[in-house]
MARMI-335661 format. One line per field, with one value per residue: residue in one letter; x, y, z of N, C-alpha, C in turn; residue number from 0. Coordinates in steps of 0.2 Angstrom, whole numbers, m for minus. Layout:
REM MARMI-335661
residuo c(A:...) $
n_px c(X:...) $
n_py c(Y:...) $
n_pz c(Z:...) $
ca_px c(X:...) $
ca_py c(Y:...) $
ca_pz c(Z:...) $
c_px c(X:...) $
c_py c(Y:...) $
c_pz c(Z:...) $
num c(NUM:...) $
This chain:
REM MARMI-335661
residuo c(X:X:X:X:X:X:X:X:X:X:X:X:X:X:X:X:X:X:X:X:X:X:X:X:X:X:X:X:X:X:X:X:X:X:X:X:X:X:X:X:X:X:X:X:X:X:X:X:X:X:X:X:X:X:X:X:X:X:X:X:X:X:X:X:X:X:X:X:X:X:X:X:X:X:X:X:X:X:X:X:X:X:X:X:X:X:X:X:X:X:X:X:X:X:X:X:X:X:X:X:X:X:X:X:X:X:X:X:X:X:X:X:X:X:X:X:X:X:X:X:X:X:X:X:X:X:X:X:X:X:X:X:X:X:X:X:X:X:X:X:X:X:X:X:X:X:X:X:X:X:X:X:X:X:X:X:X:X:X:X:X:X:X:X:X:X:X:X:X:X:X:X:X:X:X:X:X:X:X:X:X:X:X:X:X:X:X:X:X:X:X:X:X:X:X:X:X:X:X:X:X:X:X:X:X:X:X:X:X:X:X:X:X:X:X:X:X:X:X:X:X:X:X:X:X:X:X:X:X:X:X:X:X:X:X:X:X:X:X:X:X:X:X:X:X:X:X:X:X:X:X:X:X:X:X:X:X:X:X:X:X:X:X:X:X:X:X:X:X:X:X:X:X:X:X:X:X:X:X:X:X:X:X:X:X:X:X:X:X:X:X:X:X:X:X:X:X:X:X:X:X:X:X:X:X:X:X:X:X:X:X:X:X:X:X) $
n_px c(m109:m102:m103:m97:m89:m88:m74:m67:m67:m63:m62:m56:m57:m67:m77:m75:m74:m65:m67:m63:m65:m68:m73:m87:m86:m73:m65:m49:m49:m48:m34:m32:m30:m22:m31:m43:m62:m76:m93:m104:m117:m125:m137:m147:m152:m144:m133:m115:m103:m84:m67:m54:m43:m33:m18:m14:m10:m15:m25:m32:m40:m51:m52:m60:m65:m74:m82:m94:m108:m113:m127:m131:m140:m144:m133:m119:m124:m128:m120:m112:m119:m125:m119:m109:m94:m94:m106:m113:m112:m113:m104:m99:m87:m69:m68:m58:m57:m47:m33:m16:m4:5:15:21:34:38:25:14:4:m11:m21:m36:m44:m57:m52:m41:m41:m42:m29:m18:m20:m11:1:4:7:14:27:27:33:42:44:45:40:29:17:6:m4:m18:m26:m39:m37:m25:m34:m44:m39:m37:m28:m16:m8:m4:1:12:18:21:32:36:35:43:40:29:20:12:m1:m6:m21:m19:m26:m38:m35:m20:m20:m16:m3:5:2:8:21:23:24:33:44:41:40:39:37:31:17:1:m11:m27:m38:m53:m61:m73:m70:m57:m50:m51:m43:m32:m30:m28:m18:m8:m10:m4:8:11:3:m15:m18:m11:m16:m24:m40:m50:m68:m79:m92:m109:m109:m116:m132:m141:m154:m156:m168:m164:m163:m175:m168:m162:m159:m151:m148:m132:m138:m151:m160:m171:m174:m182:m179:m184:m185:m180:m177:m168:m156:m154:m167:m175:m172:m173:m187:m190:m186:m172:m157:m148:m133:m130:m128:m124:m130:m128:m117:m105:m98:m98:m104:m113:m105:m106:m101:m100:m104:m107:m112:m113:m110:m118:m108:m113:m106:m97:m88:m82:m64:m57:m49:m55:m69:m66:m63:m77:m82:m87:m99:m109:m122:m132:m134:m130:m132:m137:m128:m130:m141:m145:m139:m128:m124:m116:m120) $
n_py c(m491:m475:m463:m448:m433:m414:m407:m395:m384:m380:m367:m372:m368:m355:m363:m377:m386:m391:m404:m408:m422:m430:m448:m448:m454:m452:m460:m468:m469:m481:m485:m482:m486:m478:m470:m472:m470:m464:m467:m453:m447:m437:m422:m420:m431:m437:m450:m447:m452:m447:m444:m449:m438:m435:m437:m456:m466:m456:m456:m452:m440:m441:m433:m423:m417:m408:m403:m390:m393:m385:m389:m399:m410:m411:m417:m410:m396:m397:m400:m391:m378:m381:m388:m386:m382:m394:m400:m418:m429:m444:m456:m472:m487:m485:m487:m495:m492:m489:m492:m492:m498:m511:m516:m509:m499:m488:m471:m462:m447:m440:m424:m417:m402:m404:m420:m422:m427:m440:m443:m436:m442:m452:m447:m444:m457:m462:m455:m459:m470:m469:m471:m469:m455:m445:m429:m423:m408:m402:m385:m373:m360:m356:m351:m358:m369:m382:m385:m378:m372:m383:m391:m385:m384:m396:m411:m417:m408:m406:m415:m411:m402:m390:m386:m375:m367:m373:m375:m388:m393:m392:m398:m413:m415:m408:m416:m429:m427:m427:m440:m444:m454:m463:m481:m499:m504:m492:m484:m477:m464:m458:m443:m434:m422:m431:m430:m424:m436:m446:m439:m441:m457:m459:m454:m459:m474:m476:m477:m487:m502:m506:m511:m502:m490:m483:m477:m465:m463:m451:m450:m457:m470:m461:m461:m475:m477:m490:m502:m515:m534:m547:m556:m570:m572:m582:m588:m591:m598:m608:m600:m591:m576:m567:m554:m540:m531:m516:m514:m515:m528:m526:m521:m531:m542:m536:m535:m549:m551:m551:m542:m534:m526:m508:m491:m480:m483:m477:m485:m482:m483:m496:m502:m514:m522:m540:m557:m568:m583:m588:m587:m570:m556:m539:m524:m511:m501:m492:m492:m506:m510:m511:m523:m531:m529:m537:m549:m553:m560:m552:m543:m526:m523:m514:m507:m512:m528:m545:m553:m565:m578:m584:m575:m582:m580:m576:m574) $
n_pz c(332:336:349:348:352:347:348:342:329:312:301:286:274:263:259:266:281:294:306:321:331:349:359:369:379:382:382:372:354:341:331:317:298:285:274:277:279:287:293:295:304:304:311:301:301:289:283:280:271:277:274:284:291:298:307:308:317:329:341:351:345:332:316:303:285:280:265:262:250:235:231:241:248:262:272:272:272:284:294:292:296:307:319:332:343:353:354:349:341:327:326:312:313:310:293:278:261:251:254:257:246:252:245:237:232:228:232:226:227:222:223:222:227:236:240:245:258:263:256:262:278:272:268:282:287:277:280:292:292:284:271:254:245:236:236:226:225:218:215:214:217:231:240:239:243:256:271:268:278:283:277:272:284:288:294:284:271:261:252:245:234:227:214:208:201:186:174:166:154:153:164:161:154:166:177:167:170:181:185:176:183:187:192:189:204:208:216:212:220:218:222:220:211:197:185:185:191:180:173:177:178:168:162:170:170:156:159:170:175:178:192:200:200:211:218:225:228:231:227:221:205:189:187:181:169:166:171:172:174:178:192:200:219:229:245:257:265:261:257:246:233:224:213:207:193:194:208:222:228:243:247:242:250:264:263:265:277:280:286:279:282:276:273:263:252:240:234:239:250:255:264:261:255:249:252:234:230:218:202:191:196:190:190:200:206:216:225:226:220:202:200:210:205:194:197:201:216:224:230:227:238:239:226:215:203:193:180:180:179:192:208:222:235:253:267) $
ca_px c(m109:m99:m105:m93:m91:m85:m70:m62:m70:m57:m63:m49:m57:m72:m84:m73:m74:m62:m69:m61:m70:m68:m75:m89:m85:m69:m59:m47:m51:m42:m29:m34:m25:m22:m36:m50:m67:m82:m99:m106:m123:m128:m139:m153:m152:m141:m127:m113:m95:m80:m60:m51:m37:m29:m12:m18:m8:m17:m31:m37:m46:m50:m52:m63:m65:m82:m83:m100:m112:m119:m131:m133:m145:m143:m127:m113:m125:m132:m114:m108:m124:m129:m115:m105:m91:m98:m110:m114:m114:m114:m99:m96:m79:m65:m69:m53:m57:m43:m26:m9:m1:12:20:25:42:36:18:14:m2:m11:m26:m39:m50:m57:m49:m34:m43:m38:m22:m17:m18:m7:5:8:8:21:31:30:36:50:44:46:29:26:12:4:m11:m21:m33:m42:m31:m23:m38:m47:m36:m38:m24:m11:m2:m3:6:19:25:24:38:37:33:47:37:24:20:5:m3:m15:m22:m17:m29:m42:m31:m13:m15:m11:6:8:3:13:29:23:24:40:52:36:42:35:37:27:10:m3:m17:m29:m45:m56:m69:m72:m67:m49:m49:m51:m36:m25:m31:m28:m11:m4:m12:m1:16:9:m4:m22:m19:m5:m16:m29:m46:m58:m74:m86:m97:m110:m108:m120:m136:m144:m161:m157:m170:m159:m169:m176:m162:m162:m154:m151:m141:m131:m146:m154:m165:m170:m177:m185:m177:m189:m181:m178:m176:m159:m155:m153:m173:m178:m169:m174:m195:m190:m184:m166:m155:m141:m130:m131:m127:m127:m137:m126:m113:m99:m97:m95:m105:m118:m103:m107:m97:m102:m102:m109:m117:m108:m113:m117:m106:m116:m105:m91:m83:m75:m59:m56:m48:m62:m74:m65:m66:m83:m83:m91:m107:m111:m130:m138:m134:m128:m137:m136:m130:m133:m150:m147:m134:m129:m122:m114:m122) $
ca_py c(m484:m473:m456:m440:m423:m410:m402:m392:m383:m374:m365:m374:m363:m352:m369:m380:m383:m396:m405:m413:m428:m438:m450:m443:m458:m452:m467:m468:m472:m488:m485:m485:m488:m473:m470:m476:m465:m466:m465:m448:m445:m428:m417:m420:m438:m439:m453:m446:m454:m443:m446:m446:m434:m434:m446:m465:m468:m452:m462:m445:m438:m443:m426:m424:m412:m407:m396:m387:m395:m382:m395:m403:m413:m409:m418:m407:m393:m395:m400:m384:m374:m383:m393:m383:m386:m397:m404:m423:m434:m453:m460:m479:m489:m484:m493:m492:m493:m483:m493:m493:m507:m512:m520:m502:m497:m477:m469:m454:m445:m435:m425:m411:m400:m407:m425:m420:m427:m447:m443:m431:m448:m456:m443:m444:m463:m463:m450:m460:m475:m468:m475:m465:m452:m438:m430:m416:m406:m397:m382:m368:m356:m354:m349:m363:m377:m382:m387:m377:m370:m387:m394:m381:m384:m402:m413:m420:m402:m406:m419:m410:m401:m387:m387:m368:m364:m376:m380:m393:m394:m391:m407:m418:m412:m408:m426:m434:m420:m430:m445:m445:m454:m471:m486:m504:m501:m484:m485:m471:m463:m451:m443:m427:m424:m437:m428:m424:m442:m449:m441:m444:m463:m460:m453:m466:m480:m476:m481:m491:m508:m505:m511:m500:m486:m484:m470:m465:m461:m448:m449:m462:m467:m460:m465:m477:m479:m497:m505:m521:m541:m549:m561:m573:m573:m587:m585:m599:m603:m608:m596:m589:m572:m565:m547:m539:m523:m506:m515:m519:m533:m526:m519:m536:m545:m532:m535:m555:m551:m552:m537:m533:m518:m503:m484:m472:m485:m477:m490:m479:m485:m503:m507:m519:m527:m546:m562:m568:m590:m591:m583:m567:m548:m532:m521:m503:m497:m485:m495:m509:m507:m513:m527:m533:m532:m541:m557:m558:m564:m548:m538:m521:m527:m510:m505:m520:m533:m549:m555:m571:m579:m580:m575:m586:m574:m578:m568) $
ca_pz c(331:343:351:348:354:342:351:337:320:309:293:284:267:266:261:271:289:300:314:327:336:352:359:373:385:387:380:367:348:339:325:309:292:280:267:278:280:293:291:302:306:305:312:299:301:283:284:273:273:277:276:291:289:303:308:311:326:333:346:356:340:324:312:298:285:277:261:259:242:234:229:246:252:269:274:272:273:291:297:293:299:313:323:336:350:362:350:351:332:331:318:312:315:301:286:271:255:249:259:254:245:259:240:232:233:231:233:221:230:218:226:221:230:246:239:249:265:263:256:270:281:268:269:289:288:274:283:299:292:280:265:247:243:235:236:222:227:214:216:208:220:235:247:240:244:264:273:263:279:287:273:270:288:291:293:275:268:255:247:243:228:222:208:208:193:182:170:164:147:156:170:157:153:172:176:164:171:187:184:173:185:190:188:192:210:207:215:211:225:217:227:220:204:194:179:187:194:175:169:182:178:159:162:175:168:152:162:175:175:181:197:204:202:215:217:231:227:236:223:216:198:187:187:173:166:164:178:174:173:185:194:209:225:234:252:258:272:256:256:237:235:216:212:200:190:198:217:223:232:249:249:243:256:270:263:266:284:281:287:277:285:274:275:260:248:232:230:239:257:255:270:260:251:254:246:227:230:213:197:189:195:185:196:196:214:217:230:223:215:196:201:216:201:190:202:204:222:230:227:232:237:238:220:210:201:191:175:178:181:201:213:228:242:258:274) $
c_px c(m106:m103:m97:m96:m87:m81:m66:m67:m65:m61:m59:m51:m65:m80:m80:m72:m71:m66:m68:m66:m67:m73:m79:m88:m79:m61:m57:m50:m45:m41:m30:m29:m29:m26:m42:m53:m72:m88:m101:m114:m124:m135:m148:m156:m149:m136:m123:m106:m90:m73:m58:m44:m33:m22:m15:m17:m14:m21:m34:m41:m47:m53:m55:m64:m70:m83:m92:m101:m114:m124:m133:m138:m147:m140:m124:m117:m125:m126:m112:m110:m125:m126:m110:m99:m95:m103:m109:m116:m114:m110:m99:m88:m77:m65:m63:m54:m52:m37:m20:m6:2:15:23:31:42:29:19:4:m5:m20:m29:m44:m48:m55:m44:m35:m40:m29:m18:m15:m13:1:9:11:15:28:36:34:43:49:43:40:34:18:10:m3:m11:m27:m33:m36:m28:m30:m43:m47:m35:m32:m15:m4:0:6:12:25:27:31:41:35:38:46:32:25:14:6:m7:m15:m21:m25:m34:m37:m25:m13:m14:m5:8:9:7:21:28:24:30:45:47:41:40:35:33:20:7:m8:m21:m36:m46:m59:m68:m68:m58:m48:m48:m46:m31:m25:m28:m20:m6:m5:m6:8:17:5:m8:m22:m12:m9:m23:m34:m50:m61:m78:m94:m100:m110:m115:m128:m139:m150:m161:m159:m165:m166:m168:m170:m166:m157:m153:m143:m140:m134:m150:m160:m167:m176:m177:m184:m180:m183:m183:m181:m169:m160:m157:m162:m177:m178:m173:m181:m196:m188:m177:m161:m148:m139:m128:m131:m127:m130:m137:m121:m106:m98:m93:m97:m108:m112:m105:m103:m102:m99:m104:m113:m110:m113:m112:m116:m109:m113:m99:m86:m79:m69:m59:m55:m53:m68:m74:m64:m71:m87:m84:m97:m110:m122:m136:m139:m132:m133:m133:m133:m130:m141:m151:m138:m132:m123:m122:m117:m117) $
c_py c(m481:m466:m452:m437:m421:m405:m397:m391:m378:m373:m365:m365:m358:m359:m377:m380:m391:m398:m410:m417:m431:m440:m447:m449:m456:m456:m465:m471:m477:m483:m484:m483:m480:m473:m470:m468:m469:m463:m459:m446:m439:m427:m417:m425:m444:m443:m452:m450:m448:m447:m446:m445:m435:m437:m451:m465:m463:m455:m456:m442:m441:m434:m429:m420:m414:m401:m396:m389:m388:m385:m400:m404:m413:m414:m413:m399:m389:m397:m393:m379:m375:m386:m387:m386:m388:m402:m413:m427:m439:m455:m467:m481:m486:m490:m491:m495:m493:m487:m493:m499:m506:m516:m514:m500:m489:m478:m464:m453:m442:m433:m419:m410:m403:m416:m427:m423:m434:m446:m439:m437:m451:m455:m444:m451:m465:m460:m455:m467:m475:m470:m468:m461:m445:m437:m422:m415:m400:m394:m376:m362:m358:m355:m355:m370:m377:m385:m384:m376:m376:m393:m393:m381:m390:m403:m415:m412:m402:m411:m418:m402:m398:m383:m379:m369:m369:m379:m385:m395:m395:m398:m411:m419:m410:m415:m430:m431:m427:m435:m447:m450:m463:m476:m492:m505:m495:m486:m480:m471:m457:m452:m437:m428:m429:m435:m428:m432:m447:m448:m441:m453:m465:m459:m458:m472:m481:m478:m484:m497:m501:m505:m509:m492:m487:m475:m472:m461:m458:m446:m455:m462:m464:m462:m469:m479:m487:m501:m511:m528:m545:m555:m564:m572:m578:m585:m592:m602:m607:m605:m592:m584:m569:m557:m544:m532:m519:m509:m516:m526:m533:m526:m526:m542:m545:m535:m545:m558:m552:m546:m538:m524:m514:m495:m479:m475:m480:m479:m487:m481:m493:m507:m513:m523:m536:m552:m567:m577:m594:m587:m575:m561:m542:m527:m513:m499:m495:m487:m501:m508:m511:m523:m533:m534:m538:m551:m557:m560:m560:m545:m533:m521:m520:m505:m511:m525:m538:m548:m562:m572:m580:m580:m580:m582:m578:m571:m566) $
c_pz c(338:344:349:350:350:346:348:331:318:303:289:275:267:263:263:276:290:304:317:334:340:355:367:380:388:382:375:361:345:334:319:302:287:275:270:280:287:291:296:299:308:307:309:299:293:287:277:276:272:278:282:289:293:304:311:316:332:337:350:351:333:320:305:294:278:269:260:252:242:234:234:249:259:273:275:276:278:296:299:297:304:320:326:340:353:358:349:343:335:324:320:315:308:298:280:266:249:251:253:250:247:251:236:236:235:229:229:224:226:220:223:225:236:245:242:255:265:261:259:275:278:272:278:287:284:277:290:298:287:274:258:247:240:233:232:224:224:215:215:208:227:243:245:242:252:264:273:271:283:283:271:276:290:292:286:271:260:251:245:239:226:217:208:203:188:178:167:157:148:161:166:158:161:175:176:167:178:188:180:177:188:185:190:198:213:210:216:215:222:219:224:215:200:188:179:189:186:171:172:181:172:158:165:173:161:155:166:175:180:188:203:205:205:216:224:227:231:232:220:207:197:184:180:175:166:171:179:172:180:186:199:213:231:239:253:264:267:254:247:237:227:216:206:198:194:205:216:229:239:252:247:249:265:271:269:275:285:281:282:279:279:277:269:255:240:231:231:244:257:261:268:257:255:248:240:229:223:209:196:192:191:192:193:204:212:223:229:218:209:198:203:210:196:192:203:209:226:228:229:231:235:228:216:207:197:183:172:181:189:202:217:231:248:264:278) $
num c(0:1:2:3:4:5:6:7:8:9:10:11:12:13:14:15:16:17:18:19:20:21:22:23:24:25:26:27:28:29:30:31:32:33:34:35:36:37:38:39:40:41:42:43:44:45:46:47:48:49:50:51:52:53:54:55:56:57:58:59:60:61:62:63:64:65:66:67:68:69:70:71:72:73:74:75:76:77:78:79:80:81:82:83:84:85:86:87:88:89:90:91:92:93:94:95:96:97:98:99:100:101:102:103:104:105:106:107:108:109:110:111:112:113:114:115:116:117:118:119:120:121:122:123:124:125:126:127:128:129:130:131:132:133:134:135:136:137:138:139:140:141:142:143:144:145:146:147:148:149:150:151:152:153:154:155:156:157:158:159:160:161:162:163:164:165:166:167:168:169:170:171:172:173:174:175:176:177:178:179:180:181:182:183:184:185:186:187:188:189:190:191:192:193:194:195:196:197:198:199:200:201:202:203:204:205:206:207:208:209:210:211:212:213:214:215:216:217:218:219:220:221:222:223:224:225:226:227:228:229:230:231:232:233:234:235:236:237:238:239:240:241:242:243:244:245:246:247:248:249:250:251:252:253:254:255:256:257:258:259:260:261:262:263:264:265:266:267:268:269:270:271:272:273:274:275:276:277:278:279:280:281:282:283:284:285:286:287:288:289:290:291:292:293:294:295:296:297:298:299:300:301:302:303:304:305:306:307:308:309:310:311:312:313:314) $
């Protein structure tokens, strides 16, 4: 975990706020690859994960941006409320769950809302290295979409594309306008509600494979009633640990005195993923991508489970 200081807060919109961290040692921050998030410790003692918007290269700050839950737990809400300049949080390393394919010929960004914060990164990062993008950014209006005057003066400003108003009925048809010209080369980025995320997936999927278009997640999926059946866990120490229904892995593990690193414990961060040496998993998490499920070979520990009779997990 690193310490920050909060040298910068912009009220990008009236329930988003910006905020620029460095590091309170002084020293510069490593690199990070376009998409990735960090866990930040707040104020209430909630761990939520946030994009990093900023440019990668950038190393004097990393920049974050926070929208206000109505609904909040007290994450978002005690950021907004409570954290000042000067103010002292505790962030993770950058973790991407989200990268680029370095195999795409063009990128097509497509963000909604406070979705805009990873593909923001994209955007510099494409910029800086030349390579094909555009980037569409859909929102209710104008004063509720963050970043607008940032993005109307960038350097790339002519690759970028808003959507106001448009719709729930109408992104279809804007979508499919947007996507007109993909071609297997074409690789898809979308980040904002789930609902918007599912037809941006329903429309790109129809001219594209599966694994060209890519999603981040600030959301767990939805929960199920289905405690699930008891399974085994065996680690490759040969250890073997009995998972009754409605436990996850991680907390059985943890009972048994084995730590597994964990952070927001609904299956969006990606800290507990651990490798799959044997047996098949019921993927119930929000951070593997389609693909990554459909192999098998990882396991989100703190929400996931079995559908065979044991696991066999690599520590």
């Amino acid at each position: 975990m690193i310490t920050v200081t909060v040298s910068e807060i912009t009220a990008e919109t009236a329930a988003v706020k910006c905020f620029r961290l460095c590091r309170s040692d002084g020293r510069p921050f490593a690199p990070y690859e376009a998409g990735a998030h960090v866990d930040v410790l707040g104020p209430s003692g909630i761990t939520r994960q946030y994009s990093l918007c900023g440019p990668p290269g950038e190393t004097g700050s990393y920049v974050i941006a926070v929208k206000r839950e109505e609904c909040s737990r007290g994450g978002s809400a005690a950021l907004h409320d409570q954290v000042r300049v000067g103010h002292q949080l505790t962030i993770g390393e950058p973790r991407n769950l989200f990268a680029l394919d370095p195999a795409a010929a063009r990128h097509v960004l497509v963000a909604a809302g406070i979705g805009i914060t990873p593909l923001l990164s994209m955007a510099y990062a494409l910029h800086h290295t030349g390579s094909p993008f555009r980037l569409h950014y859909f929102a209710t209006d104008r004063q509720q979409a963050a970043f607008v005057p940032l993005l109307e003066n960038a350097d790339f400003a002519a690759d970028v594309t808003f959507h106001f108003g448009v719709g729930r009925s109408e992104q279809p048809e804007v979508l499919a306008a947007a996507l007109a010209d993909a071609d297997t080369g074409t690789h898809v980025y979308t980040c904002g509600p789930k609902e918007f995320m599912h037809r941006v997936l329903d429309v790109a999927t129809r001219a594209l494979p599966e694994d060209h278009v890519h999603v981040e997640h600030f959301q767990s999926l939805e929960p199920t009633a289905d405690v699930g059946e008891e399974f085994e866990v065996e680690l490759d120490t040969g250890e073997v640990f009995r998972v009754p229904p409605g436990r996850s892995i991680v907390e059985v593990l943890a009972e048994g005195g084995i730590e597994v690193d964990t952070s927001c414990r609904e299956g969006i961060c990606g800290t507990c993923v651990l490798p799959v040496l044997d047996g098949v998993p019921e993927h119930r998490d929000n951070c593997l991508t389609r693909k990554e499920k459909a192999a098998g070979d990882q396991i989100a520990t703190c929400v996931s489970r079995a559908r065979t009779p044991r696991l066999v997990l690599e520590l």
